[in-house]
Structure formats: C-alpha cells, structure tokens
C-alpha positions as CSV (number, residue, x, y, z in Angstrom):
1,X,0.0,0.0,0.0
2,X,1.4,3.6,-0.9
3,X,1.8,6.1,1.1
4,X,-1.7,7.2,3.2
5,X,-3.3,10.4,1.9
6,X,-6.7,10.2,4.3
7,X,-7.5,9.5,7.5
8,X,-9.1,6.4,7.1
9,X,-5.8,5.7,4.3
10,X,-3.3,6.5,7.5
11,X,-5.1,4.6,9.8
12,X,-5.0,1.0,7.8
13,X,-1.8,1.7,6.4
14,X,-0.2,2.6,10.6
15,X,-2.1,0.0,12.0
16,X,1.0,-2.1,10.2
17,X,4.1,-2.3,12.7
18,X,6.4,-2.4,10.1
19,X,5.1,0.8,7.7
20,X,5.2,2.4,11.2
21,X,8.6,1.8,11.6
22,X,10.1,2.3,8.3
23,X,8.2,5.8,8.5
24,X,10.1,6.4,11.8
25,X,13.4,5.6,10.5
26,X,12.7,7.5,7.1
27,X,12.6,10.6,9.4
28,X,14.9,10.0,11.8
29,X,18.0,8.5,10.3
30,X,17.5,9.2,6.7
31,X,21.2,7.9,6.5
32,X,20.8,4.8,8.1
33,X,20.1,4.0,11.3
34,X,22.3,5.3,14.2
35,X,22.9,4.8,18.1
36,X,21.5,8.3,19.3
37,X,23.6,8.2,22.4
38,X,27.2,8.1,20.7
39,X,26.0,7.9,17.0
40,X,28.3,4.9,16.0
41,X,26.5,3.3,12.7
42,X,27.6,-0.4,14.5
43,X,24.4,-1.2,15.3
44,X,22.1,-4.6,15.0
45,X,18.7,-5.2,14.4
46,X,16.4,-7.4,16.7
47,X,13.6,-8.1,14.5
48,X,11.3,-9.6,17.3
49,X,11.7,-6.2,19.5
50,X,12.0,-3.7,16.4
51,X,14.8,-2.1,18.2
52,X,18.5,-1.7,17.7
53,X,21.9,-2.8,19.6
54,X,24.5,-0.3,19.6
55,X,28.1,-2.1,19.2
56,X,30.4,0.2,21.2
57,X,30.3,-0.4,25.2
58,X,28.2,2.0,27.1
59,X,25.3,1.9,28.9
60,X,21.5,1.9,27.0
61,X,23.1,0.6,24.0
62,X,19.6,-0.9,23.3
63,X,17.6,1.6,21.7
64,X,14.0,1.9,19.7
65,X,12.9,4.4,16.8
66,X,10.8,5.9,19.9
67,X,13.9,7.1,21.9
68,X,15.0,10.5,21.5
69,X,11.5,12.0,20.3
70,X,8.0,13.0,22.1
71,X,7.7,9.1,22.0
72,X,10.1,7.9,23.9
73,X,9.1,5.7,27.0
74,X,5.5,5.9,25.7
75,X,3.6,2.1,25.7
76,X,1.7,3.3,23.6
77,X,2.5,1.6,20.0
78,X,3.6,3.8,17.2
79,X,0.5,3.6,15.2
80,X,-1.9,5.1,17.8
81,X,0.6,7.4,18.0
82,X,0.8,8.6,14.3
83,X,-2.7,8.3,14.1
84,X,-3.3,10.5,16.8
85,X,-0.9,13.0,14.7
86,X,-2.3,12.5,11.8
87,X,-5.6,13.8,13.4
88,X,-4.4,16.8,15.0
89,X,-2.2,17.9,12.6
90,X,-5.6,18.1,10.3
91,X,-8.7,18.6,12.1
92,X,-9.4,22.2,11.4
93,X,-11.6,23.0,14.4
94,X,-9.5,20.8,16.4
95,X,-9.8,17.3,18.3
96,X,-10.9,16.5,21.5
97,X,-9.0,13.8,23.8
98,X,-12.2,12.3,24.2
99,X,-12.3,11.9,20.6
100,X,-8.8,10.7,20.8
101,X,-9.6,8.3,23.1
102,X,-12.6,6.4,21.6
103,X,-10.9,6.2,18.3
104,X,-7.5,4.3,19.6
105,X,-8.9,2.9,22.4
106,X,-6.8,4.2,25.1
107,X,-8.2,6.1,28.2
108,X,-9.1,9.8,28.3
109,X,-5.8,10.5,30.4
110,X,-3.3,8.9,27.9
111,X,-5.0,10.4,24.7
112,X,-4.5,13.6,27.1
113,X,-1.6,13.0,27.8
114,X,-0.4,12.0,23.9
115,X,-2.0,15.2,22.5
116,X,0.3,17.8,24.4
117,X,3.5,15.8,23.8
118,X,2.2,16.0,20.0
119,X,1.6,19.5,20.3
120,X,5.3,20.3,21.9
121,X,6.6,18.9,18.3
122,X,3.9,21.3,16.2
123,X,5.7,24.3,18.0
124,X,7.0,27.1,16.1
125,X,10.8,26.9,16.7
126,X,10.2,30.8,14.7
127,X,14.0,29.8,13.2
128,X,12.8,32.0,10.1
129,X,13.9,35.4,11.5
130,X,11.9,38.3,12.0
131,X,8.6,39.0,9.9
132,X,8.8,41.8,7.4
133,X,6.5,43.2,4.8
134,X,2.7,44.0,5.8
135,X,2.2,43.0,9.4
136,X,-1.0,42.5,11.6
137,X,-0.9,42.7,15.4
138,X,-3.7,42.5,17.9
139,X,-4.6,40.7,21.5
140,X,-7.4,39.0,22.5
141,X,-8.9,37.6,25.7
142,X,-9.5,33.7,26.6
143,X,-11.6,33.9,29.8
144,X,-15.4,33.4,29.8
145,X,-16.8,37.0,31.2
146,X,-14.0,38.9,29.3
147,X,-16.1,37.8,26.0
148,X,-19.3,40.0,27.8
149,X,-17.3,43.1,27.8
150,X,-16.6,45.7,25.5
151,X,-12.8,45.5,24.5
152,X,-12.1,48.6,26.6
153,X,-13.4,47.3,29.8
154,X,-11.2,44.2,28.9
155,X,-8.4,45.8,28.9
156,X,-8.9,47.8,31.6
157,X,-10.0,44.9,33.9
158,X,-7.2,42.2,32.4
159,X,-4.7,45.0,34.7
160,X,-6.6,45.0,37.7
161,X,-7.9,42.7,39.8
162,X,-10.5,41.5,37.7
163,X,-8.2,39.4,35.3
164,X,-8.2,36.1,36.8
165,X,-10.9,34.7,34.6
166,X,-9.1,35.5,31.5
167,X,-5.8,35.2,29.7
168,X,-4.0,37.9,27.2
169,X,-3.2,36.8,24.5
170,X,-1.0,38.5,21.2
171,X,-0.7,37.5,18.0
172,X,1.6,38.7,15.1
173,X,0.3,38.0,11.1
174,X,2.6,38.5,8.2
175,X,-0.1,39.0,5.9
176,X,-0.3,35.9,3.4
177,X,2.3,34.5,5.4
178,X,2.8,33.0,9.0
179,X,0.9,33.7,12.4
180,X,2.7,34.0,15.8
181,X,1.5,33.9,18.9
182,X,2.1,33.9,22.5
183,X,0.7,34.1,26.0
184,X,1.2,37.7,27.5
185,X,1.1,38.7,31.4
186,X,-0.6,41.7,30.5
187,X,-1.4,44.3,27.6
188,X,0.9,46.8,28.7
189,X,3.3,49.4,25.9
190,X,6.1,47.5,27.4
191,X,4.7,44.1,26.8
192,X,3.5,44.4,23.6
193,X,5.7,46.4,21.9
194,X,9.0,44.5,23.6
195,X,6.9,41.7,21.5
196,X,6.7,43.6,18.1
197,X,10.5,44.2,18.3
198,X,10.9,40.8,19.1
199,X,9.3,39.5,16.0
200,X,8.8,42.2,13.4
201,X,11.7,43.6,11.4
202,X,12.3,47.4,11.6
203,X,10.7,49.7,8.6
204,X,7.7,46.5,8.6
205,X,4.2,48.0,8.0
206,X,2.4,47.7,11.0
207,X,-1.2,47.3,11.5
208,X,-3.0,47.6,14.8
209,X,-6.5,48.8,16.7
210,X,-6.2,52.0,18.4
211,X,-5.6,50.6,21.8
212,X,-2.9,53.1,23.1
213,X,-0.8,50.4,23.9
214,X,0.2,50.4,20.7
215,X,1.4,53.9,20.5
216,X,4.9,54.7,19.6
217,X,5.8,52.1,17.5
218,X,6.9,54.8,14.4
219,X,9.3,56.3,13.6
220,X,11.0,52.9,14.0
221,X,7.8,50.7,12.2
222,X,5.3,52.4,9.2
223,X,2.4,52.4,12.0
224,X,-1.0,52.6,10.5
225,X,-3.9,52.4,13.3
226,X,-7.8,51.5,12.7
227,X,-10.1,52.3,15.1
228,X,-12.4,49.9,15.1
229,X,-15.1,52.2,16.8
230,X,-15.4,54.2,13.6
231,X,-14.5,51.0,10.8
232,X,-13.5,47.9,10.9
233,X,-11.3,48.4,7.7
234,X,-9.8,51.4,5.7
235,X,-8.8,50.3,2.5
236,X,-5.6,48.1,3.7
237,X,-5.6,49.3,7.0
238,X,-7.3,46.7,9.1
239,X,-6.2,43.7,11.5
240,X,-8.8,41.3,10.0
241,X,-5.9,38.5,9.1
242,X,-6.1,38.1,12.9
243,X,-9.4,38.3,13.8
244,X,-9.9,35.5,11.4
245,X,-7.2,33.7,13.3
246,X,-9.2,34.8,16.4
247,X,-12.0,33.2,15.5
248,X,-10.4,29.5,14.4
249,X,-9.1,29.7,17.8
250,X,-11.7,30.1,20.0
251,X,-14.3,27.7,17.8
252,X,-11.7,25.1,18.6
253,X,-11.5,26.7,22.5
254,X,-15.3,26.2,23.0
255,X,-16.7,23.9,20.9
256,X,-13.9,21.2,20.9
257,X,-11.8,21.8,24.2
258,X,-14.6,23.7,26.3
259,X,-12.1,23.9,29.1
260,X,-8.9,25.1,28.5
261,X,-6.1,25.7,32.0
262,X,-4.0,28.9,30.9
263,X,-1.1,27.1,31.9
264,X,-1.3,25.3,29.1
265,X,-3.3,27.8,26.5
266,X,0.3,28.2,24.9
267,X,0.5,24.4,23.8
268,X,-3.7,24.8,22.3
269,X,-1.9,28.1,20.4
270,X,0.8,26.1,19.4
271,X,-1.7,23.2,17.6
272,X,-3.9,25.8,15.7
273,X,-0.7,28.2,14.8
274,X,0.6,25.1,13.1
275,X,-2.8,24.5,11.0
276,X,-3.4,28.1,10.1
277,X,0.4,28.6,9.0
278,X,0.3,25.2,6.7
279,X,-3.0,25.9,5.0
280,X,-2.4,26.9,1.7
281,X,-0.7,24.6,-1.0
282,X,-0.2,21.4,1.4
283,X,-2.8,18.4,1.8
284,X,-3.4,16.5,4.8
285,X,0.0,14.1,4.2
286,X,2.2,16.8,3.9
287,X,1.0,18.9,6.8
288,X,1.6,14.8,8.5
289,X,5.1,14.6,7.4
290,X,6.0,18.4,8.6
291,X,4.5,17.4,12.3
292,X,6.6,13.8,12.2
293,X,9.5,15.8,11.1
294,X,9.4,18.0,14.2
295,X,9.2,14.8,16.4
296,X,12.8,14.8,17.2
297,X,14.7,16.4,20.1
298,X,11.6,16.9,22.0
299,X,10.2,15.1,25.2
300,X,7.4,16.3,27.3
301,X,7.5,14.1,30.5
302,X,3.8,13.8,32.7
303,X,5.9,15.8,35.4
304,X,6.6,18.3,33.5
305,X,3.2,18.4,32.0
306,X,1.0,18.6,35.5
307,X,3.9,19.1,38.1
308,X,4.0,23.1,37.4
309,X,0.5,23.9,38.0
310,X,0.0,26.0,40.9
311,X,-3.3,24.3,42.8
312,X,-5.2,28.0,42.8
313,X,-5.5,27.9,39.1
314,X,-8.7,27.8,37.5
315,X,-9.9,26.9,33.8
316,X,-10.6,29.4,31.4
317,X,-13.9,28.5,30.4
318,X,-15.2,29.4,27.3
C-alpha cells in the first residue's frame, strides 16, 4: 500500500508495525540508522523487538525508533501514536482527547496526555527570523466573562484585579504569510511592543486597533492604526488577518476543548498556529510529514506536563 493520503488511508496503512517503523526511521535516520547516544553506525537489528543494539560499550546501548522523540518511553505503539498525529495535525476545528480516546482505544488521560507531547513537536521553533512586509498585530482575551465586555473594559479589567478569569493573549500575522503567537502577562506598551520588536523587522508596516498600547511604535515601524469604533477596515488598514485567526481559535476553545487551564493555552496556540500557517498549498499528508518531522529532540514528561501547576489555578472557560 502507498503512502496514506486520508484518514481512514493512514489509519490502515499505521495499524501495520512495520510501515510504522520504516516511516520512523525515514525521518529520523534518513542515513541509516544510528545509536543516538554516541552515534556509532555499528548497530544490530532485533527483528522480534524492532529495536536496535548499539556495538560500542556503554550503557543503554539498546535503543528503539521511539527514543530520542516526544515518544520515547510511551507504551503506547507507534500507530496510535501517528494516528493520533495525523488527526491533530488536520482537524481544522481541532480534536478532543475524548475523541482521541474512543478512536485508539486508550483512556481519556493517555489520549491527554499524547495530545500535548504532539503538540510540543507542532511548536514554532520561529527559526525563520523576524517577519517583514505587511504586518498585523492584535490581542485577544480567553476567559469566559472577558467575551461579555466591550474591549475597553477588557483591557482595563485584564490590569486590575479582575483578570483572573481571562488570559492575554497577542498575535503577530505577516499578511499571506505565517501567524505568531504567544501568552502575555498583560497588555501593557512595554509588553506588547517588547513583542513587536521581538518578531517584526524594523521599517515592517504595522497594523494595529487603536488601543494606546500600541502607540509609539513609528518612527521605528510604518504604523498605520484602525479604530475599530469608527471602521473595521480602511482600504488596507485593518487587523482582519487576525481576527480570522481569532475566530479558528476560539471555535476550537469552545466547541472542541470547552475547558482550557491557561497554563497550558500556549501548547492549544501552538496546535492551531501550526494549521493556520500550513494551510495553503499542502494536503493533509504533507501537513503529517511536517508534524513527524518535528518529532525529534523533544520530550514532554507527565511531570513536567501537570507538576507546574499551581493548585489555585482555575480553567478558562469558554
């Protein structure tokens, strides 16, 4: 069987061991297969346990395709696993571990648990520089009464004491090109201009609301400002790019995840950043290989996934 192009495709041709492997070794030692810990290219094959002996003498010289990635020390076999990718990495609105679950037959808590180590390897490593050209910025709430407010109060309340039902959050658009976001502790000038400067290369057009925040960002940026009390657009002046991000986001928020903790909202912005940036021009195999291709050099352990969370943190409801 070729290569899977569907979801029902992916999910006969992974339920095979051996396709599951040779993907896993396409990707990770395109070269030929070698011991991760030392790299020597002396290694043997154990056909019975699908993993690998390394020849030189030190210690875990046994290894599997799993170690070394968001896999490793998983029980979980490799074609729930890429399944389970395959899924996220395509479902527009989004995929809920529940879902997860009853489709691989694992509990709630593993799918859980498999859908944030997925999501560490669909992170934006932003390797690609600063963004340049016609640039969209804006923030948004995730917090369920923030949604019942006019923006203004929002902002106003997300500074005082009233923020603890919702999260800041920013987002930089290249327009026809890439999204970034991030979790912010507030909406300050500071804040969200330090951000700008962090990701937008000097003399980029700049779009943003009128929030006064925003202020100050020429002579070093061509800063154009809509105020959305008067028009939502002015010819090219507008922040729509986002607000259409916006929107993807929080369908997925309420209608998939419904709860969401903040302190892990970055990861959920991580999944749908990854969608929206590999839209156009890519089918659902190649937005597959991109996410096993990022698979690599990343581990998410359950400690370091629940052990963080201070016990007075609440869900962001949406």
């Amino acid at each position: 069987m070729s290569e899977p192009n569907t979801l029902q495709e992916a999910i006969i041709y992974y339920s095979d061991a051996d396709n599951c492997l040779r993907k896993m070794v396409s990707k990770r030692w395109p070269n030929g297969v070698a011991c991760p810990t030392c790299g020597s290219a002396k290694v043997s094959f154990n056909a019975q346990r699908r993993t690998w002996k390394c020849g030189s003498h030190h210690p875990r010289r046994e290894f599997s395709a799993k170690v070394g990635t968001i896999f490793e020390d998983s029980a979980i076999g490799l074609g729930k696993w890429l399944t389970a990718m395959w899924m996220i990495a395509n479902d527009k609105n989004g995929i809920s571990s529940y879902e997860i679950a009853r489709g691989l037959g694992v509990t709630q808590k593993t799918a859980w648990f498999m859908m944030h180590r997925i999501r560490l390897a669909l992170q934006d490593e932003q390797g690609g520089g600063k963004l340049g050209g016609e640039v969209e910025v804006d923030e948004t709430f995730i917090g369920g009464l923030a949604r019942n407010m006019h923006i203004a109060k929002r902002r106003e309340k997300i500074q005082g004491t009233g923020g603890r039902d919702k999260v800041p959050v920013l987002g930089i658009l290249k327009r026809h090109g890439q999204v970034r976001t991030s979790v912010v502790p507030d909406v300050t000038r500071e804040t969200l201009q330090g951000k700008v400067r962090d990701n937008v290369a000097p003399g980029s057009q700049v779009f943003t609301d009128a929030w006064v925040a925003y202020a100050g960002l020429n002579p070093e940026y061509v800063h154009s400002v809509i105020d959305h009390a008067k028009a939502y657009a002015v010819e090219n002046v507008h922040t729509n790019g986002l607000e259409n991000f916006w929107s993807l986001l929080k369908r997925g928020l309420r209608g998939t995840y419904v709860s969401v903790e903040p302190f892990h909202l970055f990861r959920y912005l991580d999944e749908q950043a990854f969608r929206y940036n590999n839209r156009e021009g890519l089918d659902d195999h190649d937005r597959f290989e991109m996410a096993l291709a990022q698979v690599i050099g990343k581990r998410l352990t359950w400690q370091k996934l629940t052990g963080k969370v201070p016990q007075t943190e609440t869900s962001v409801n949406q």
